[in-house]
Structures are given as structure tokens and as C-alpha cells.
C-alpha positions in Angstrom: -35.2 -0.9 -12.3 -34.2 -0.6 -15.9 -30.9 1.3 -14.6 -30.1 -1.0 -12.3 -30.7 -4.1 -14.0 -27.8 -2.8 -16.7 -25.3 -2.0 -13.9 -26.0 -5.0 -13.0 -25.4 -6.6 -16.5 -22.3 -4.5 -17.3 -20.6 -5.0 -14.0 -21.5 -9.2 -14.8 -19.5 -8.6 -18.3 -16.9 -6.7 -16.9 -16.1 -9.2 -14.0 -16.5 -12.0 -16.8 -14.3 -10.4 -19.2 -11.3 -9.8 -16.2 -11.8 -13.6 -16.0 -10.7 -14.6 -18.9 -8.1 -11.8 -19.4 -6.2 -12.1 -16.3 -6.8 -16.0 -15.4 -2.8 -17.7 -15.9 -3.9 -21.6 -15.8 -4.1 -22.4 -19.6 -2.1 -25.5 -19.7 -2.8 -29.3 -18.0 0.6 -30.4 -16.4 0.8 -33.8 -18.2 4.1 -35.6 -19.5 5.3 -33.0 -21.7 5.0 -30.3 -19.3 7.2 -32.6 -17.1 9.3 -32.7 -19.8 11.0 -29.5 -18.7 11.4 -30.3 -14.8 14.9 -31.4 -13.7 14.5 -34.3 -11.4 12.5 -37.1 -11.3 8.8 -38.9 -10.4 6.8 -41.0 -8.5 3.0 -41.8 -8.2 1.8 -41.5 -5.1 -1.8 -42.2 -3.8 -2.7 -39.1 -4.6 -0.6 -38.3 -7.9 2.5 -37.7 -9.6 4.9 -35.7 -7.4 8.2 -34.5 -9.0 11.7 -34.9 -6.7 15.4 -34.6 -7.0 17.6 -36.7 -4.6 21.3 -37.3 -4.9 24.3 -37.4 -3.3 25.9 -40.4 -1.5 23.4 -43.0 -0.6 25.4 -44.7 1.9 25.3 -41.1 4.0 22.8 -39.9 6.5 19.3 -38.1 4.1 18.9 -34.9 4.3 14.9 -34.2 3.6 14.1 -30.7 2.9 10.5 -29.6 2.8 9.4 -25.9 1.4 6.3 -23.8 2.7 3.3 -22.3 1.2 3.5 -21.7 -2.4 7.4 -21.4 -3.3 8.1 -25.1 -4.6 11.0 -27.1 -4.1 13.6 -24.8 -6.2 13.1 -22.7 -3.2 16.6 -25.0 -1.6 18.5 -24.4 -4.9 21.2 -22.6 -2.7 20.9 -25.9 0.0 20.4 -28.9 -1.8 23.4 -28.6 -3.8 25.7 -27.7 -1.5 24.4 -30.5 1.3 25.4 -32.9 -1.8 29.0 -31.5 -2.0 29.0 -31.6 1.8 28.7 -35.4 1.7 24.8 -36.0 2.4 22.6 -37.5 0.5 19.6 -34.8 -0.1 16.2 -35.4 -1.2 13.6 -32.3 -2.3 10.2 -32.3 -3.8 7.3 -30.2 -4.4 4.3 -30.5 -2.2 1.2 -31.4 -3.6 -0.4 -28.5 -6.0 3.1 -26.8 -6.1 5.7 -27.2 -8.9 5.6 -29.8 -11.0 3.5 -32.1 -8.7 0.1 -33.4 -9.3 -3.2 -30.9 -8.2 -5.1 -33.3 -6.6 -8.7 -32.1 -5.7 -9.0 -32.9 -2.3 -8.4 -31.1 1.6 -5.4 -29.1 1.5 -4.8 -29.5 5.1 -1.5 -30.6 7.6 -2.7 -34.2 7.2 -2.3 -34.4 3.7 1.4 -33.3 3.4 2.5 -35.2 6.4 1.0 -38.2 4.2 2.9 -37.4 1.3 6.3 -36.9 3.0 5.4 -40.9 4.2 4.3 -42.3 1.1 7.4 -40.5 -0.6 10.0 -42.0 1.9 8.3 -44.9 1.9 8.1 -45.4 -1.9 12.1 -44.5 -2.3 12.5 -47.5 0.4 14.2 -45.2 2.5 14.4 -47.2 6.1 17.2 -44.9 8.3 16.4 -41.8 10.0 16.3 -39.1 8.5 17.7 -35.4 8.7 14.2 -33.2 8.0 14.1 -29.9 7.6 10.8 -27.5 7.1 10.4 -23.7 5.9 7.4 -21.9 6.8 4.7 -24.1 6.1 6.9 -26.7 5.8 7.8 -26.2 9.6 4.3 -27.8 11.0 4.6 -30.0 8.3 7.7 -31.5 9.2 6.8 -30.7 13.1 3.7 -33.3 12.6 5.6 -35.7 10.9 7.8 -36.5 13.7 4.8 -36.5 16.0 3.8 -39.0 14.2 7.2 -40.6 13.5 10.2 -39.7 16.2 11.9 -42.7 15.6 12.7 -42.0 12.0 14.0 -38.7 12.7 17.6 -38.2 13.4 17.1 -34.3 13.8 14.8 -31.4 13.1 15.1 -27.8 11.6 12.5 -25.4 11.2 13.2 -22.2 9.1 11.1 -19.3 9.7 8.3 -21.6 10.4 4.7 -20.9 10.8 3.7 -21.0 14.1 0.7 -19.2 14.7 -2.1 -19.5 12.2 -2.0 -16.9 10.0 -4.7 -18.4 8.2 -7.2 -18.3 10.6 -7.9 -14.9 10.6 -6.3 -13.4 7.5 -8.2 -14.9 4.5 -11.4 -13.5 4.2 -12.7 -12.9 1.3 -10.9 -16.0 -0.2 -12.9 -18.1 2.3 -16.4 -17.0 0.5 -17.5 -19.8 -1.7 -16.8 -18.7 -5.1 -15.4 -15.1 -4.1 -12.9 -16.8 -3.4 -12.2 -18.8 -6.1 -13.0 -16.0 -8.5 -10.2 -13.2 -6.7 -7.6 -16.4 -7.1 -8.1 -16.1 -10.5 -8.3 -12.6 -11.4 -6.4 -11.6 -8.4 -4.2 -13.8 -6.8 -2.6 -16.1 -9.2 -1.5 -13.1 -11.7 -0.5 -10.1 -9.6 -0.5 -11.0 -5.7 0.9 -14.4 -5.5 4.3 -13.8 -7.7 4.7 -10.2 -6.8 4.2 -11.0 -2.8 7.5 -13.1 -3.2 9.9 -10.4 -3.0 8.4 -9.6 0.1 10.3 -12.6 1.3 13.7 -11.0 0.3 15.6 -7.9 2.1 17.5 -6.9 -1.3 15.0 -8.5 -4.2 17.1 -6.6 -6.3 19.7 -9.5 -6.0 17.0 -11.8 -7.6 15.7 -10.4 -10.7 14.4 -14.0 -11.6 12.5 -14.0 -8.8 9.1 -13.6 -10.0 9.4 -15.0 -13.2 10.5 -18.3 -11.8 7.7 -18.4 -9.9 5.2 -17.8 -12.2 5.8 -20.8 -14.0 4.2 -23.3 -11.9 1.1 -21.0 -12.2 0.2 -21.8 -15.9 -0.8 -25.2 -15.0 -4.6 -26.0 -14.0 -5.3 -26.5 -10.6 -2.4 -24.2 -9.0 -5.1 -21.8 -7.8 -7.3 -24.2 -6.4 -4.5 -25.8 -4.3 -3.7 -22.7 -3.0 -7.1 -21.4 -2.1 -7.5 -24.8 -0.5 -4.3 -24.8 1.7 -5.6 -20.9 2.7 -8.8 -22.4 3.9 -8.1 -25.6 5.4 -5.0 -25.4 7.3 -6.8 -22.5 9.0 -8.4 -25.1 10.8 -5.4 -26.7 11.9 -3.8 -26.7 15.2 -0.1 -25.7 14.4 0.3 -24.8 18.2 -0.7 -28.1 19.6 2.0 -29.6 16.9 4.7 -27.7 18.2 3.2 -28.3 22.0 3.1 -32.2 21.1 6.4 -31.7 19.9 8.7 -30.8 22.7 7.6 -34.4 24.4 9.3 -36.4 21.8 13.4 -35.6 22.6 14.2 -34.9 19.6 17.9 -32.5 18.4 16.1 -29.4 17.5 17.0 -26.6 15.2 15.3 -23.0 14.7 16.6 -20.7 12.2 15.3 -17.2 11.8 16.1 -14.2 9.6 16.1 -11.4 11.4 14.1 -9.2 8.8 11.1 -11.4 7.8 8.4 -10.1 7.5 6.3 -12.8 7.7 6.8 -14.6 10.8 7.2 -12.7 13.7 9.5 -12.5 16.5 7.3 -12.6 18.7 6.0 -16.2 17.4 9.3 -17.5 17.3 10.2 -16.9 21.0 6.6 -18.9 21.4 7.9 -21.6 19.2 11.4 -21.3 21.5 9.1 -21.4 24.6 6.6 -24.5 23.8 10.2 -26.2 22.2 12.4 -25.2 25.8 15.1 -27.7 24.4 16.9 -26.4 20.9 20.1 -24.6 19.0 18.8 -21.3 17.6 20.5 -18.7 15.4 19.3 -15.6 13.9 20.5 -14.5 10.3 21.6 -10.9 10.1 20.2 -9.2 6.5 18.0 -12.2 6.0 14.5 -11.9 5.6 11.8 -14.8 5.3 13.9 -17.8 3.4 17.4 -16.5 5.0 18.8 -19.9 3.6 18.3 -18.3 0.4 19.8 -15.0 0.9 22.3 -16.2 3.1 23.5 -19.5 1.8 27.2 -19.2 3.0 25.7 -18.5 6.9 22.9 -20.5 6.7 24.6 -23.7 4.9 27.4 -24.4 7.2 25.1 -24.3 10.3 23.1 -27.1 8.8 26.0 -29.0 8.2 27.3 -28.8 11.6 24.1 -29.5 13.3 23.2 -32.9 11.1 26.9 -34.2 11.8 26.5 -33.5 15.5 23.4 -35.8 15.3 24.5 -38.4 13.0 
């Protein structure tokens, strides 16, 4: 008993001491973290969310949305170049991403299709709108104009999550502290940032990659956003989105790198068969974020598609 009882104290220590060794959240995203973040904010219902739009407001919007954990510098090679295209672009971080608030609540479907509304709505943006999703982002923006057709003037969905890779593929992270103990010992510092070159054919080109991303990970909250998204959009339905989907008529784009590694083929020609009516192109030496890795392919077919819809 005696034995046991100081495995049982040293393995407590140990997994206490990797806790606060390995743990990255140390600082509160307040106003002088925001201080560094090109762009702007606005308060939402839920928080603060950080944004950057520009271009020419008299032209049609261009709304790009990014996907899991990758905030909104994710479209530096897009957003820029949409600009110098002659739309107006507008980009943001998704709740418990970036610079945006970490709200403690669901982190489900529901409540970024709320704050996509709230954000157009507070920028009194009344035309329809060009929307584009990446991964995540693609139910996201998918749901949205379920929920909102008539503000759409077309949709593109990169690489987007269509099965629910969530609702098999988390455990242990769904265990009740497990889970929020692995985020921080685990996830946040090692997995999370090194899993992004997995998104990339030639990381090599990127040597930033990591780095960049790690950034948004100092600030308290990031892993609880995370761990949340992992375990409640596991319970949504992204297949009766894209189903729901095909009934409202709307110009359709589906963009796929033809080496990702996260999303399959085999889920994209679902997506193609549940969404019978749509332009599709698949990027050669592009993996998950081709956009990215392809910008000077990627870029012009997104121009041509939003002027052929207005």
C-alpha cells in the first residue's frame, strides 16, 4: 500500500509539475495585447472580435471565413490581392481564435453562424455578399446561407469539412478534465502548432509557419475554445447543412487541393453529390489551405467566379 500510495504521489507531482512547465496561456488578451493586431474591433454579444476590411466600398464584399484553429491571417495571400482586384474584403477571427474575445460558452456551428450575423450586421452591411469558408469555415458559411440565401450573392467552400471528423476522432479530449489537462500539456504547446505544417505540401516554403501560430496561444482561454469546438461541433450535423444546402439555388464554388491530407476525396465528391449544382477545381501541389500555397491559381479563380455572380 505504502508503495503504491507514492507512485501514486510522484506520478500526481510529476503530472502537476508538466502543468505548469509546458502550459503556453500566461497572458489575458486585453487592450494592450490588441495593441499589436493590425486591423480593427467591434463588440459583439459575445465579445470583442478583431477584423480587417478594406477595399472599395461601393464594390460587391468579399467575406472570408477561416477553419479550425488557423485565424484570419490564414487569407494573407487572398485578402490583399481581392482588394487590388477591386472588391471590398472583409476577414476576422472566429471566436477563441486570434485576437478575438474567448468567450466561455458552446463552441458549436450555431455560435459562429451568429457571429458572422452580428458582425455584418454591426458593419451595417445591407447587399449580398460574396462568402467564402475553409475547412471549418465551410459548414460555417454553409449554415449561414441556410439561414440567409438572400444575402448571399455566391458561395466557396475550400477544403471544407464535410464529414465530422469530430465525432469519432477526439477521445480522450472528450473526458472531463483529461481533456482539458492534455490541451494544456499536450495540445496547445507541441500538437496544435506543429500539426500545421501538416496542412502544407512544401512547409519548407513557410518557415514562419509555426511560430505565427503560436502566438494566439499565449492568451487565456485559447485552449478552452479549442477543446470546446473539438467537443461540440461533434454533435453537429455538417451533412444535413450541406443536404439543406443544395435546396437554396445558390452559385456554388468547391475548391480542393489535391494533396490534403485532411479532408478527403472521398468526402468531397460527397459534398459534390449532396451539392449536384457547382464549379469545382482541384489545385495541383496544394495540400489543405491551397489558397495559401497556390495563391496565383487559387486567386484568379475567385475573382472570376465572384464577377460572374455579381
Amino acid at each position: 500500500m505504502k508503495i503504491f500510495l507514492s507512485i501514486l504521489l510522484i506520478t500526481a507531482a510529476l503530472l502537476t509539475l508538466a502543468y505548469f512547465i509546458f502550459r503556453t496561456e500566461h497572458e489575458t488578451l486585453d487592450d494592450n495585447a490588441r495593441a499589436s493586431a493590425s486591423g480593427q474591433f467591434i463588440r459583439l454579444s459575445k465579445g470583442m472580435v478583431h477584423y480587417q476590411l478594406g477595399g472599395n466600398p461601393d464594390e460587391p464584399l468579399v467575406v472570408l471565413v477561416h477553419g479550425f484553429s488557423t485565424p484570419s491571417y490564414i487569407w494573407d495571400p487572398t485578402y490583399q490581392t481581392l482588394i487590388d482586384s477591386g472588391f471590398s474584403v472583409l476577414r476576422f477571427d472566429l471566436y477563441g481564435r486570434g485576437y478575438s474575445d474567448r468567450p466561455v460558452v458552446d463552441y458549436n456551428i450555431d455560435l459562429f453562424v451568429n457571429q458572422l450575423g452580428e458582425l455584418l450586421e454591426k458593419l451595417e452591411i445591407t447587399q449580398p455578399v460574396h462568402l467564402v469558408g475553409l475547412s471549418m469555415g465551410g459548414p460555417i458559411v454553409a449554415e449561414y446561407a441556410n439561414r440567409h440565401p438572400e444575402s448571399l450573392r455566391s458561395l466557396t467552400l475550400i477544403d471544407p469539412l464535410v464529414t465530422n471528423m469530430f465525432a469519432s476522432g477526439t477521445f480522450p479530449l472528450t473526458l472531463p478534465g483529461v481533456g482539458e489537462y492534455l490541451m494544456a500539456v499536450v495540445m496547445e504547446p507541441f500538437y496544435l502548432p506543429h500539426s500545421q505544417s501538416g496542412d502544407l505540401v512544401h512547409p519548407e516554403n513557410f518557415p514562419d509557419w509555426e511560430s505565427q501560430y503560436k502566438v494566439q496561444t499565449r492568451y487565456k482561454g485559447f485552449g478552452q475554445a479549442v477543446l470546446s469546438t473539438m467537443r461540440c461541433i461533434a454533435k453537429d450535423d455538417t451533412l444535413a447543412i450541406y443536404k439543406a444546402l443544395a435546396e437554396k439555388g445558390l452559385p456554388i464554388l468547391i475548391i480542393r487541393g489535391k494533396e490534403d491530407q485532411t479532408i478527403s476525396l472521398e468526402d468531397i465528391n460527397l459534398l459534390r453529390e449532396m451539392v449536384p449544382e457547382h464549379q469545382f477545381h482541384e489545385i495541383e501541389a496544394a495540400g489543405h489551405i491551397p489558397h495559401y500555397e497556390q495563391p496565383q491559381v487559387v486567386n484568379p479563380l475567385l475573382a472570376d467566379f465572384f464577377a460572374q455572380n455579381g
